[in-house]
Structures are given as structure tokens and as C-alpha cells.
N, C-alpha and C positions, 0 to 999 in steps of 0.2 A: 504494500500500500504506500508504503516512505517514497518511491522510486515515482508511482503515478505523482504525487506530490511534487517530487522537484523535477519532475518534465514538465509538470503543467506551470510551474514555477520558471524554468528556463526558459519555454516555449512561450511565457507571457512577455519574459523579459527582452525576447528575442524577435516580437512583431513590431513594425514598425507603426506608430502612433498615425499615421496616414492611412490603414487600410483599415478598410469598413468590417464590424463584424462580423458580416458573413462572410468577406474576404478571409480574415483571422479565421474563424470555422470551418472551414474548407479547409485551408491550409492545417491547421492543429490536426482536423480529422485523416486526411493523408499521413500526415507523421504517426499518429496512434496509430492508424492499421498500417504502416509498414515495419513499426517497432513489434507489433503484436504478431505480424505475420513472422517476422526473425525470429519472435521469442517461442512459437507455436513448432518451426522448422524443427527446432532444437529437443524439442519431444516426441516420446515415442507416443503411439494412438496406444490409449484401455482396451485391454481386450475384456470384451463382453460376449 
């Protein structure tokens, strides 16, 4: 949970004050699913 916190902390820090928020949303949301897609790679699937 600490890690969602300071991405969305850096990621705040790191848009520029010029773009609109759904600009910012767009963009945050790309970075979340491609951090999430990396982090999902790296596991194996449950087997059920």
C-alpha cells in the first residue's frame, strides 16, 4: 500500500501545473497499468 502512496505522491509531483485533469488522469492511469502490468508479469497465475 506505502508504494501506491508514493507513486501517486511522485506522479503528483511530476505533472505539470498546465494540464487539465483529465489530461493528469489519462496520463496517471497509463503509468498505473503499465506499472501493474510489470508487477503482474513477474507472477506466476493460482492454480485452481
Amino acid at each position: 500500500m506505502n508504494k501506491m502512496k508514493n507513486f501517486k505522491r511522485r506522479f503528483s509531483l511530476s505533472v505539470p501545473r498546465t494540464e487539465t485533469i483529465e489530461e493528469s488522469l489519462t496520463e496517471f492511469t497509463e503509468q498505473f497499468n503499465q506499472l501493474n502490468n510489470q508487477r503482474n508479469e513477474g507472477e506466476e497465475p493460482w492454480a485452481g
